[in-house]
N, C-alpha and C positions, 0 to 999 in steps of 0.2 A: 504493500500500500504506500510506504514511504518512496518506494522508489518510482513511483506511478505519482506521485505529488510532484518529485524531485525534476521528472521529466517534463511536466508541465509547466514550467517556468520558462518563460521566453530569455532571449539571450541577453536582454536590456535587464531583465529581472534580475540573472544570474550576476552581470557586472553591480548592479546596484547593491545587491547583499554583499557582494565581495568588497566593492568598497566601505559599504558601513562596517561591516567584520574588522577591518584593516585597519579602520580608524580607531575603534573600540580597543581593538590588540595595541595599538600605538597609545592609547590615551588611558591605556589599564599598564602598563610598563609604566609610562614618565610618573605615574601613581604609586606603583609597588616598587620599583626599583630605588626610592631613595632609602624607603621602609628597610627593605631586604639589606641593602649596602653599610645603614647603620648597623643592623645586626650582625653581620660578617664582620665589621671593624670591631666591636664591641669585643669578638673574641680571635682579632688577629694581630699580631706584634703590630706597634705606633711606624718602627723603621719602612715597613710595607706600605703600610700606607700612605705615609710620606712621600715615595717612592713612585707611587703610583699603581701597582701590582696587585692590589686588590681590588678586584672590580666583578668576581662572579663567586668566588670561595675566599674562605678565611686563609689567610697565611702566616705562618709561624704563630701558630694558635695558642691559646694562654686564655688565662680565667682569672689573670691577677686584677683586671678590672673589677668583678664582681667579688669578686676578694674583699678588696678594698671597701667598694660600696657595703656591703652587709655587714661588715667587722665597724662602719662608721655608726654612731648614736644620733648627729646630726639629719644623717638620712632617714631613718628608719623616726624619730620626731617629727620629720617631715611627711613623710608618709601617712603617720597617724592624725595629723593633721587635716592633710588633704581630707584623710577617710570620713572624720569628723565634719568639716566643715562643706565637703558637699552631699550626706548625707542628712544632716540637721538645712542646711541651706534648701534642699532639692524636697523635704517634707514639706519649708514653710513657702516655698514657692508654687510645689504643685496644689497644697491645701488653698490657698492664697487664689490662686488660678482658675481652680474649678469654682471656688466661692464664688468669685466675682464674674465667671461666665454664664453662670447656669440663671441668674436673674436679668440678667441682660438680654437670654434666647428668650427668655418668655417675656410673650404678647400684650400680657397684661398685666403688666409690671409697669407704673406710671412712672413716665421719666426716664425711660431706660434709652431716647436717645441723646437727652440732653445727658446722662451720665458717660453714657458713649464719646461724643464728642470733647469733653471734656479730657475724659482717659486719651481719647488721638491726639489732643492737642499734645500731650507731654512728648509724645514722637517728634514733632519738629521742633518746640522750643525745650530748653533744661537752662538751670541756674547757671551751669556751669560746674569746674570741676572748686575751684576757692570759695565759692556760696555753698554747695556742699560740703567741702571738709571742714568747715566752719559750722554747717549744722550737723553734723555727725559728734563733732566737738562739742558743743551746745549740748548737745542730747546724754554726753558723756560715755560713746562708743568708742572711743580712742582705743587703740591697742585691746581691743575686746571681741571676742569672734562674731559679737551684733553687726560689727561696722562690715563685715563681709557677708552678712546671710539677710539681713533687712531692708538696706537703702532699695535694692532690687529686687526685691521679693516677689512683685507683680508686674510681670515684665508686658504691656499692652499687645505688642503684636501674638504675643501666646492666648490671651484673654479672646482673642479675635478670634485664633483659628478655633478653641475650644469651644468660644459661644457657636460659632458656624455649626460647628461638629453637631451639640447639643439639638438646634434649630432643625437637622437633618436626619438627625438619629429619633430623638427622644417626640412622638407623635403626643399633638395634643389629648386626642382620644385616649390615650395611655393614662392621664395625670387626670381627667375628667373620670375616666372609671375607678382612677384610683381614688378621688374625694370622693364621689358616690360611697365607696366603702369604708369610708370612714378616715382615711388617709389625712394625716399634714404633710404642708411641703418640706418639713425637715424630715420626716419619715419616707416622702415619694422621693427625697433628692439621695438615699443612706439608701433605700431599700433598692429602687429602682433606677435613678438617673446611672449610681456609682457602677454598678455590676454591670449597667449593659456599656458605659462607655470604659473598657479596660485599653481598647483600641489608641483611644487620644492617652489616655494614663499612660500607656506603655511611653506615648511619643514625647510629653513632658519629662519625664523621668529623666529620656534618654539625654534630651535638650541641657533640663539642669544640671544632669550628673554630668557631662560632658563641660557645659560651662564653669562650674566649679571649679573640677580636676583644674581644671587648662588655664585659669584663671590664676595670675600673679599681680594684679596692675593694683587693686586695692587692698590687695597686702603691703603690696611696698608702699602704699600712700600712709595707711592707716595701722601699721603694726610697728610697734618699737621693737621690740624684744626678738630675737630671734627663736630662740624655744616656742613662740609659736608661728613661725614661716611653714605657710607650706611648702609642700615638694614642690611644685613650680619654680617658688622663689627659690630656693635652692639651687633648684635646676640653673635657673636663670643667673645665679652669679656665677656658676662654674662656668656655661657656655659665654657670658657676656664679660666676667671681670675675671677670669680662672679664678677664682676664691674655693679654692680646694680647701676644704679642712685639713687642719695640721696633724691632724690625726692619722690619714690616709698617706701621708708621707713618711713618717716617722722612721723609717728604715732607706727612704732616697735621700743621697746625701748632693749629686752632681744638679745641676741647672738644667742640663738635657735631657735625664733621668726624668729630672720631675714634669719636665714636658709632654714625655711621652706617655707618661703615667697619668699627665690631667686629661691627657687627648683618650685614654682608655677608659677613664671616668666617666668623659664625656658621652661616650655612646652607649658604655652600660649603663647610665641611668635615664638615657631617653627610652630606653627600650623597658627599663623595670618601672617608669612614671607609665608606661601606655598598657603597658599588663592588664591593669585592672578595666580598662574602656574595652580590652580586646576581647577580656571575658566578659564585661558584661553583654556586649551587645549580640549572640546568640541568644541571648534569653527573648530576647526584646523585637529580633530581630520579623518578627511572624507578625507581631501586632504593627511595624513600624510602617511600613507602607500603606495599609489599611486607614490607620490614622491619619497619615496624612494628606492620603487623595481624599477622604471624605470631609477631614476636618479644612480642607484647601479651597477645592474647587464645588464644593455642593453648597446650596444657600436659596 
């Protein structure tokens, strides 16, 4: 049967799929191959790479990088960190999220465009980032893991897609049979809204916990203390200032040594920071398109 399909493709057909195949293969390499290349540096001598000679397998292979990384306390604080503050962050944004969608989809909820418009407007205009750290200060979030999981809690164009979603998914005749029975709307939003929209849940989740992770910019604004940086910032002074802990060296005594040694750092810990996004997103990965073709284009 396949091959009775396969024949039926005219010759214009056949060049058209060959060229989109070709470009996908092209534009799935320039994607995976930076991926793949750190990972082979992470576990090949710094002198190769240097050199140029790694570019498809590891050469003169070694694990002193993650050596170093695991045996450090610095990192593994960072870590916990992260884990922390985009899991407490990613709760109060997704609770956050669907609160303020699921009255905005319904019809008869007074005021719910002038609430609307008001939320768009924060899309084009903001304080600024100095009117903000001033009222972050104000509020007495400084150096406290609020100033990273609050100011953005309710991020508008999320509230968009999820009101969509809700407006698409959740039929009025649903929420009218449910007060018939007796039903409130905190009971039809817990019982009913939540269980059937797991679709869009899954896609916030993935949103938050992905912004989180990846997020360094209001740490370094608003954290003093290092003991609570996350992996980010971490990350971020090795690759941007080499601020290697002095820990991680402590047995390299040359200048060169310790170079090739920050360069080995560097690429084990991009790869042990993305661990945790690589597992999660199999879980997610089923509900994730669903959600966002419905919660996108339906309305």
């Amino acid at each position: 049967m396949k091959s009775l399909l396969f024949k039926r493709k005219s010759k214009s057909d056949f060049l058209f799929d060959l060229f989109n195949y070709s470009i996908l293969t092209i534009g799935m390499l320039l994607i995976l191959y930076p991926l793949f290349f750190v990972l082979i540096a992470s576990f090949s001598d710094p002198n190769y790479i240097y050199s140029g000679d790694v570019w498809l397998f590891p050469k003169g292979f070694t694990v002193d990088g993650y050596q170093r990384i695991f045996n450090d306390a610095s990192i593994w604080i960072g870590y916990g960190n992260s884990m922390l503050y985009a899991t407490l962050g990613t709760l109060i944004s997704v609770s956050f999220t669907l609160l303020a969608a699921y009255p905005l989809s319904r019809k008869d909820f007074v005021g719910r465009n002038l609430f609307m418009w008001f939320f768009m407007l924060t899309m084009f205009f903001s304080g600024g980032l100095i009117p903000t750290y001033l009222l972050i200060k104000d509020l007495g979030m400084i150096n406290t893991i609020w100033a990273l999981v609050v100011p953005g809690a309710a991020g508008v164009f999320n509230i968009i897609i999820v009101r969509t979603f809700f407006q698409s998914t959740i039929p009025d005749e649903m929420r009218e049979a449910a007060f018939i029975d007796g039903s409130t709307n905190t009971n039809f939003f817990f019982q009913f809204v939540i269980p059937l929209s797991k679709p869009i849940i899954a896609v916030m989740v993935l949103f938050h916990v992905v912004g989180f992770w990846n997020g360094f910019f209001d740490a370094l604004i608003y954290l003093n203390e290092e003991v609570k940086y996350p992996l980010q910032l971490v990350l971020r002074n090795i690759l941007v200032q080499n601020q290697v802990n002095s820990n991680m060296m402590v047995d390299v005594e040359s200048y060169a040594a310790k170079l090739r040694v920050t360069e080995l750092i560097k690429y084990g810990v991009i790869i042990v920071a993305s661990l945790p996004l690589l597992i999660l997103y199999p879980f997610l990965q089923r509900y994730f398109v669903k959600g966002v073709m419905i919660g996108s284009i339906k309305g």
